[in-house]
N, C-alpha and C positions, 0 to 999 in steps of 0.2 A: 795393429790393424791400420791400415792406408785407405780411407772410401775419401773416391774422387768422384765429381760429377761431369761426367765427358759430354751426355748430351739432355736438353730440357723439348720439351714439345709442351705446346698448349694450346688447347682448340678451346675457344667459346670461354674462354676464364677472366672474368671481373673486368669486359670490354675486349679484351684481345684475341681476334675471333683465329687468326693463324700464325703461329710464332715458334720455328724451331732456331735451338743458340745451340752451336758448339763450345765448350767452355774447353780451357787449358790451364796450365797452371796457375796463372794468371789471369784473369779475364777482365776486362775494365768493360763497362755498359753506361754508355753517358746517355742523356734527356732532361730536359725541361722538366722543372715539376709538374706532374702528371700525365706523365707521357708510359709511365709503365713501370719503372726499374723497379720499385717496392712489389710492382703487383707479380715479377718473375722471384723477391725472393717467397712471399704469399704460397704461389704455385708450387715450390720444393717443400716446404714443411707441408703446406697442405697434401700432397701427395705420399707422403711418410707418417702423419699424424694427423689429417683431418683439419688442421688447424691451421691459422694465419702465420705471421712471425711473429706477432707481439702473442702469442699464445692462446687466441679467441677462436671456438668455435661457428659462434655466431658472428659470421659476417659474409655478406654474400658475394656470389662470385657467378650469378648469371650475367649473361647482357644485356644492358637494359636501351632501350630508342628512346627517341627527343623528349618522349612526355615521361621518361623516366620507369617505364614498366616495363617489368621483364620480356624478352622477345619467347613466346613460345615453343615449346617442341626442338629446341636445341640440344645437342650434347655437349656436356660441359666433363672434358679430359685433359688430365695432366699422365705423359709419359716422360719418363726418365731413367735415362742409362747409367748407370752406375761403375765403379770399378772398385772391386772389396780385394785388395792385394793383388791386383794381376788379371783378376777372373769379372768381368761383363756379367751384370744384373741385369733385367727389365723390370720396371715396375709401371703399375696404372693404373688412375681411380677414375671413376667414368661417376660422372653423377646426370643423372638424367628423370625427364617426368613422366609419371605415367598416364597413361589416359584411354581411357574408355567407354563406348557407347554402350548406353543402357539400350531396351529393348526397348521400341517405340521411337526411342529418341532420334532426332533427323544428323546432330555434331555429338562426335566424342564430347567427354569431359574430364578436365585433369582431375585424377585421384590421389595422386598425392606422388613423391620422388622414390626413386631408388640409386643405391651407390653399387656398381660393379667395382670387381677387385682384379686385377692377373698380375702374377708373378711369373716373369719369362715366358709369357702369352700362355701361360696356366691359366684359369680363372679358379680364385677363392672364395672364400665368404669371409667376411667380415673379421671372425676371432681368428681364423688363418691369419691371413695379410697381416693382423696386429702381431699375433705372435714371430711372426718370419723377421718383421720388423724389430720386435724387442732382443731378437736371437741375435741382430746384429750389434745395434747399438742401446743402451736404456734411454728412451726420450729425454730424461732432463738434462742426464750428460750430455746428449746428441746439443741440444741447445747450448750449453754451456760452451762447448766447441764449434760451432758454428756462428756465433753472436757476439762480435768485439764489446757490445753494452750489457749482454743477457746475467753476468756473473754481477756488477755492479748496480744493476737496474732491480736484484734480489734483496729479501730484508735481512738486515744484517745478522738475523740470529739463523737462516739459512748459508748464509754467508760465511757467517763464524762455525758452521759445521764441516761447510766443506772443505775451508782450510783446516779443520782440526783432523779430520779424516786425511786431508794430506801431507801430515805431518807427521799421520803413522803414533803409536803407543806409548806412553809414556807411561814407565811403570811408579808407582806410590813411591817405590822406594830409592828411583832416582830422584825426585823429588825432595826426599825426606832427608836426601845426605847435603844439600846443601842449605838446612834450614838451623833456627838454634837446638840445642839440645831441650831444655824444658818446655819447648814448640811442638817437639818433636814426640816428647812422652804425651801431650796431650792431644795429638793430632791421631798418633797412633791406638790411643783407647777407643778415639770418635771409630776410626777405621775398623777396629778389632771388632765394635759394636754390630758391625754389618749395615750402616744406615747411610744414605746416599749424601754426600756433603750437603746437595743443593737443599735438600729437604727437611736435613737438620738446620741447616742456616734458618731457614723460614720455622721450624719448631721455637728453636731459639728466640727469634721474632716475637714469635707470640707470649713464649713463654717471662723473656725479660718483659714484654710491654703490661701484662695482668700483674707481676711481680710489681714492676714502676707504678700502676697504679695502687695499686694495694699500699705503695711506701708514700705514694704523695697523699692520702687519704690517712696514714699514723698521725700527722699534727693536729689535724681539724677535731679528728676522735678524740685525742688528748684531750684538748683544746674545751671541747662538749664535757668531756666526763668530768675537767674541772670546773666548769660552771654548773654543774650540778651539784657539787660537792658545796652540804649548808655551813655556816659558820658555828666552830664547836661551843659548845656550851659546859654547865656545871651538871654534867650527868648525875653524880652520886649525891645531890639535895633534891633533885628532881625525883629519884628511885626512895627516898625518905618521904617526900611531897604526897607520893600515889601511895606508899602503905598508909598514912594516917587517913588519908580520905577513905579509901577501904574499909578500914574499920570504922569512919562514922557512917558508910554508906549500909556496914552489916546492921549497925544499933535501927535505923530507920525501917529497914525489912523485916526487922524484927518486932517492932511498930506496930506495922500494918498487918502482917501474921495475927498476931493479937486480936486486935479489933476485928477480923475476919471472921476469926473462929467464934468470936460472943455473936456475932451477926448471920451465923449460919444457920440455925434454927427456924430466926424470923424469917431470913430469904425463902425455907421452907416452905412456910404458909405462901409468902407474897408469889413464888412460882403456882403453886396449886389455883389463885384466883388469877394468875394469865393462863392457865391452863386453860379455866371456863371462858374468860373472855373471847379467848383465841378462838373456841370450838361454838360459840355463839353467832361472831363474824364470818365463818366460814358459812352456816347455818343462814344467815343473811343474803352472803354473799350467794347462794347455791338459791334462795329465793327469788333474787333480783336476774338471774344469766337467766331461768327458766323462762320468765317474763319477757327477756329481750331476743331468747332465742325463738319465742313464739312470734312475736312480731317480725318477726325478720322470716321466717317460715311463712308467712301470711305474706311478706311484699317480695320474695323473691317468686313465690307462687303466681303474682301477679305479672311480676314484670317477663316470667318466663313466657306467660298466656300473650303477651303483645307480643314480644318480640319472633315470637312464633308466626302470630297472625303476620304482623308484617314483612317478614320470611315468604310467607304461603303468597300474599298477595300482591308481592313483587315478581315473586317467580312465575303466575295466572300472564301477568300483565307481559313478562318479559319472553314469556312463549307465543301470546295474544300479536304482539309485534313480529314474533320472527316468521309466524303462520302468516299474515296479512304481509309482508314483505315478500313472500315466496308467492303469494298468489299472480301478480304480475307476470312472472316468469313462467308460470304454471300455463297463463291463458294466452302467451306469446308463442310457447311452444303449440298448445292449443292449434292455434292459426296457422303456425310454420307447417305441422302435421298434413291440417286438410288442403292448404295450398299445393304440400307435397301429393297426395292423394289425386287433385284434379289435373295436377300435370299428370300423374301417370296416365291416367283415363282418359285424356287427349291423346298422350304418346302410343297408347295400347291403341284406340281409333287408327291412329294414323298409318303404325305398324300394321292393321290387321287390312285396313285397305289399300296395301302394297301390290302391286300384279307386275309379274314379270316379261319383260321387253326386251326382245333378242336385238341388238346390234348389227350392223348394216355387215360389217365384216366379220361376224362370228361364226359364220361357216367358211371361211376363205382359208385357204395353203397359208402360214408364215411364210413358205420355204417357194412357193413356185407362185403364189400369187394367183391360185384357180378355184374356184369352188368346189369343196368336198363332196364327194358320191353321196346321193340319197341316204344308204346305210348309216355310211356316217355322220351326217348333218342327224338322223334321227337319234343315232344313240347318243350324241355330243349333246341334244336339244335334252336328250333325256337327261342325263347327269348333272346339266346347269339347272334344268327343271326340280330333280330332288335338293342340288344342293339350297337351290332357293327356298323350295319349301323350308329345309330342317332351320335355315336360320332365319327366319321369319318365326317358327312351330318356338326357337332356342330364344326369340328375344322377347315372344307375348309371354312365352315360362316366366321367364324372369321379369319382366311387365309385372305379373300375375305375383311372383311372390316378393314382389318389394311389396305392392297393395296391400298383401294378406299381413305384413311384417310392421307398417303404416297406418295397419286398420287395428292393428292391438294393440298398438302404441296410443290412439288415440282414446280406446278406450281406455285404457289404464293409466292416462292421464285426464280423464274425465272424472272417474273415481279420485284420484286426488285432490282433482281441483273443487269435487262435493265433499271428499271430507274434511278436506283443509278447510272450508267454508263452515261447515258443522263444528269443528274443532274447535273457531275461531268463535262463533256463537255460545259456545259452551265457557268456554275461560272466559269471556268477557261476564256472563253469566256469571260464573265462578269467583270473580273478580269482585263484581258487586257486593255479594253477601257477606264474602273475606272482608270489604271495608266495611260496611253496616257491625260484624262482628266486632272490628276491632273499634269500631267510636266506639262502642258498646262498653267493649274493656275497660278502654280511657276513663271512660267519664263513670264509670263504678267507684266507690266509696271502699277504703280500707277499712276490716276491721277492727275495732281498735278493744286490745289485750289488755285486760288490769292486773298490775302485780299487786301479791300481797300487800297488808298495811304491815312497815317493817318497824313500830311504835313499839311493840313489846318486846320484841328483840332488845331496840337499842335502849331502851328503861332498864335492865338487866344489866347491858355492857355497863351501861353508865355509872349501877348503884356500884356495881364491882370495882370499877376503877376509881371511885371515890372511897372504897374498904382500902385499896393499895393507896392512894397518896395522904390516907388517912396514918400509914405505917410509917416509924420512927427510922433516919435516912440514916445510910451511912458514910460520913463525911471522913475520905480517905485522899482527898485533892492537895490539899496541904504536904501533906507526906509526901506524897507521891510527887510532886516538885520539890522537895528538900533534894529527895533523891536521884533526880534526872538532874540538880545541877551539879550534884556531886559526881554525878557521870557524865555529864560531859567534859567535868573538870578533871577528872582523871583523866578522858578521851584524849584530852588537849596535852596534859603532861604524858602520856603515853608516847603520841606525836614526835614533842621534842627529845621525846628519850631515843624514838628510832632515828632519831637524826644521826644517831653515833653509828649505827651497823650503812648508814649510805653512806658515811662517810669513811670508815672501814674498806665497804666493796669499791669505791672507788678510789680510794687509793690503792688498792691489790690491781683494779681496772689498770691505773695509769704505768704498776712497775711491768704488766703483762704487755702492753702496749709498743713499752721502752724495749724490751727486750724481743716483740714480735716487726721492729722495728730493722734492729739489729740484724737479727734473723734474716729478713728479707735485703738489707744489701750486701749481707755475705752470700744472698742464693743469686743475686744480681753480679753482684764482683765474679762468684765463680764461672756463668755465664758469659759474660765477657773476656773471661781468657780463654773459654774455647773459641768463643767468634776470631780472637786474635790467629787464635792459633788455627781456627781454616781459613782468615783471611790472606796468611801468611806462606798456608799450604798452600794457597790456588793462587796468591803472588807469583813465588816460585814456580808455580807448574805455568802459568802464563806466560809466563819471562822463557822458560824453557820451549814452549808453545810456539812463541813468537818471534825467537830466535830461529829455530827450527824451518820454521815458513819462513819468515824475510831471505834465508839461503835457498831458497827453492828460486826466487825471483829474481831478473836481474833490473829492471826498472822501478818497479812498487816497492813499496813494506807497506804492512799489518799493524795497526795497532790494536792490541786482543782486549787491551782493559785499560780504562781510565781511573785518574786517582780524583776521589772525593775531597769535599771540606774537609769533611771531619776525620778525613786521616783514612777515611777505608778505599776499598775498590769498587770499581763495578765492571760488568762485564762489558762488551761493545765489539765492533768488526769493521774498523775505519782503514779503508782507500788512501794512504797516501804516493803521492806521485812526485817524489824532489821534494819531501817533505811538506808540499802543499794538502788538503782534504783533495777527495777524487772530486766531490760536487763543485768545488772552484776552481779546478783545471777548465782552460779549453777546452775546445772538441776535438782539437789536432794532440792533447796530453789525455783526453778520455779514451781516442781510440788505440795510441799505442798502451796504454795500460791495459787494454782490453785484451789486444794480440798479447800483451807479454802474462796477464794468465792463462790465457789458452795455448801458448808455449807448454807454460808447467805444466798445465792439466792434461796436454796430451802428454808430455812425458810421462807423468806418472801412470797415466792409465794403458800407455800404449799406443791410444789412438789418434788419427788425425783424419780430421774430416772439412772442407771443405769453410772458409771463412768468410761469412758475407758482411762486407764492409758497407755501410749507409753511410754518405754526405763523406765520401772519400774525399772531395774536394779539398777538405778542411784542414787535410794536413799533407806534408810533401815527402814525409818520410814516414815509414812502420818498419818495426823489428822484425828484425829476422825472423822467418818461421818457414817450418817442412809443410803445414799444411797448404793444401790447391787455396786461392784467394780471389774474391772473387768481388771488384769493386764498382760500388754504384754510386754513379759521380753525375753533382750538377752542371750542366750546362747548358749551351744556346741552341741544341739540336732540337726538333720540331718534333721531329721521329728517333725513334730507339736505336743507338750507332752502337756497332756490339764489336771489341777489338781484344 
């Protein structure tokens, strides 16, 4: 497909209020910086996509006056002619504002923009014209071929797509014949597996780095389990040590059994007389709570009786104050009332001695200027006559029932203002006698509770527990420390005897350790021969990759993948031009590397569209190319010189 651009129009677009350019094969467009040439290439994308050249939506393209504000009410169009193989397109985006007067309002007001569409003076909407447009060319291509920097100026992992897409397939197994044989068996399992290289790469990743840590963490663990491990001893005099203590430890329990049993008898009796004392004390104690739970029944009884009263005779007081606060207001409105009352009864006077007074010309024509017939003078006299009446009759009414509305008002706040006065006499009343009652309270004497005499009680506990330490004791403390030291001397030989089972589990710890060691850098080793072995496949296929693309170009080469330190690859999509990087060319070696992918890339896709060269100046020669060219070049012209 061949799209050339034969003609551009532009009305009203980003300053340039009228501007039609014939373009040819060639087309050179010199100016001054900012005299226009970017803002005609602006105009061509933006009339195919909305959009600038640098790919922006937002940027505007009204015209603006000296203080920099849009000029109102313009239309802002781009029309352009097209040529798709032979056959003339029309295309045009119209963007303009809307505006309209509300109801009442004296000036329209702008409501906001709309974009017109026509295709060969059709008119579209919107998802039309896009699609018409995508039917011909796909936007990012359309750029890619029209923009000596657009393909460059992309990040390089889009970069590195679109030459791997133009390099066309590359099957595994072209690949795989030129790689080693035991490369080849293990690349081929990865492959059979169904798992995407990239993703196994990064499994692998993770999987060596948990493995790595796991291995650099074996020495430390070692390292812990033998400092744990106690210094061995003479286990089998130690396991001789604990049976003889043993057995002196049974002769002493044996002891004390003894003496127990001759003591169990007397302990008999000695429980039976804590029996009674126990139920004596209780007996006491059940004496002395009665005593104290009366007195406390007699002062909570008291203290409830004040705090009651002083309850009661805050709350007298604290009504006594809101009554006598409201009275004020009670006798202002009072006043406001009868004030209201003697204006009416003025205004009602003054209303009722109204008399009506005909006007010099209220019998006179509007129309001729001559005095009306008798008849009419009387029936006209009559009808100002009633109307008079009824609105005089209409406003003493109303006179009449604000009064009657004014006079019950007064009354019924008269009544408040005598009860509120009553109210207020009563609670201070009220008031009084609540204090009088509670000094009353206060100053009343507790009664005071006697508890029992608790003398015979405790004569009884007393004789009793002089019958118990009167009773023959049983001294078993002796023994009983013979034998707690022979237990914790076992304890202690016990101790050192387990020293042999920790020292046991950690030596089984450290050969488990050694060999979980092992273990983990044969699962690391085997891992790393897969890595070899896709580092070596995607070698290969890059090399193959890269080869493949640098024959497509006749200026450039690709470099697909860079080599690491440590011996491996990485991926990348570096521009070079005569073997320099594209970003340290010139701009007279950036743009013909420009032209010469867009050579390729129309080749392979077929198409050729239209190539808009920016800061042509910069260089004196570009590569050959079938597509229309279209250069915007610096210079000393004031105005737009289009050749």
């Amino acid at each position: 497909m061949n799209i050339k651009l034969n003609r551009l129009t532009l009305s009203n677009f980003k300053g340039i209020k009228e501007l039609t350019i014939e373009f040819h094969d060639v087309t050179n467009i010199y100016g001054e910086n900012g005299t226009g040439k970017s803002t005609i290439f602006d105009a061509f994308t933006w009339l195919l996509f909305g959009k600038d050249s640098h790919d922006s939506k937002d940027f505007n393209i009204k015209t603006l006056d000296q203080a920099g504000k849009a000029i109102p009410m313009l239309e802002h169009a781009i029309e352009g002619f097209l040529e798709i193989d032979g056959t003339e397109i029309t295309l045009k985006r119209i963007y303009q504002e809307k505006w309209q007067r509300r109801r009442g309002a004296e000036e329209s007001e702008l409501t906001g923009h709309e974009t017109l569409y026509h295709w060969n003076g059709v008119p579209l909407q919107a998802g039309e014209f896009k699609t018409k447009v995508d039917n011909l060319v796909n936007e990012g291509l359309f750029k890619l071929l029209t923009s000596a920097l657009c393909f460059n100026a992309m990040k390089w992992q889009d970069r590195r797509l679109v030459l791997i897409l133009l390099a066309g397939e590359i099957s595994d197994s072209d690949v795989l014949a030129g790689m080693n044989k035991h490369q080849v068996a293990d690349i081929t399992a990865i492959l059979d597996s169904g798992k995407d290289l990239a993703e196994f790469r990064k499994e692998i990743a993770v999987r060596k780095k948990k493995l790595g840590d796991e291995l650099k963490s074996i020495p430390s663990r070692m390292d812990e389990v033998s400092r744990a491990i106690p210094e061995p001893v003479d286990f089998e005099a130690i396991k001789t040590d604990i049976n003889k203590k043993q057995v002196a430890r049974l002769g002493i329990e044996n002891m004390i059994s003894d003496q127990v049993a001759a003591y169990k008898s007397q302990g008999e009796q000695i429980q039976l007389l804590q029996n009674k004392i126990f139920a004596l004390k209780q007996q006491q104690q059940s004496m002395e709570f009665e005593a104290k739970t009366e007195a406390q029944r007699i002062y909570n009884e008291r203290t409830f009786l004040i705090a009651g009263l002083k309850q009661k005779h805050a709350e007298c007081l604290r009504q006594s104050n809101v009554d006598q606060d409201s009275l004020p207001t009670l006798l202002q409105k009072k006043t406001d009332t009868e004030n209201a009352l003697a204006a009416l009864r003025l205004a009602w006077t003054s209303v009722n001695g109204e008399e009506l007074i005909f006007e010099e010309d209220e019998f006179i024509c509007p129309t001729c200027k001559r005095d009306l017939d008798p008849v009419t003078q009387i029936e006209k006299q009559d009808i100002i006559t009633r109307d008079f009446e009824q609105n005089k009759t209409n406003r003493l009414a109303k006179i009449n029932e604000e009064g009657k509305y004014l006079s019950a008002e007064l009354v019924q706040t008269n009544k408040i203002i005598e009860y509120t006065s009553q109210e207020i006499s009563s609670l201070k009343a009220q008031a009084d006698h609540l204090a009088a009652d509670l000094k009353t309270a206060i100053s009343a004497e507790l009664d005071v509770v006697t508890a029992p005499d608790p003398d015979p009680i405790q004569h009884q506990i007393t004789r009793l527990e002089q019958q118990i330490l009167a009773s023959p004791k049983l001294d078993l403390e002796s023994l009983k420390n013979q034998k707690n030291q022979i237990q914790s001397e076992i304890y202690d030989l016990q101790v050192a005897l387990g020293k042999k089972e920790v020292i046991d589990r950690g030596k089984a710890r450290i050969k488990e350790l050694l060999a979980e060691e092992k273990r983990l850098s044969q699962q690391i080793s085997d891992l790393e021969k897969q890595e070899f072995a896709m580092e070596a496949f995607t070698r290969s296929r890059m090399d193959m990759v890269q080869s493949r693309i640098n024959g497509k170009f006749k200026l450039v080469r690709f470099r697909m993948f860079s080599q690491l330190i440590n011996g491996g690859i990485e991926e990348c999509c570096d521009c070079m031009v005569q073997g320099v990087p594209f970003s340290d060319v010139n701009s007279a070696g950036k743009i013909q590397a420009g032209i010469d992918v867009i050579n390729t890339l129309s080749k392979h896709y077929g198409i050729t569209a239209p190539i808009w060269i920016d800061n042509r100046e910069s260089t004196n020669k570009i590569p050959q190319t079938n597509s229309q060219v279209i250069n915007l070049i610096v210079s000393k012209d004031k105005t737009l010189i289009i050749k």
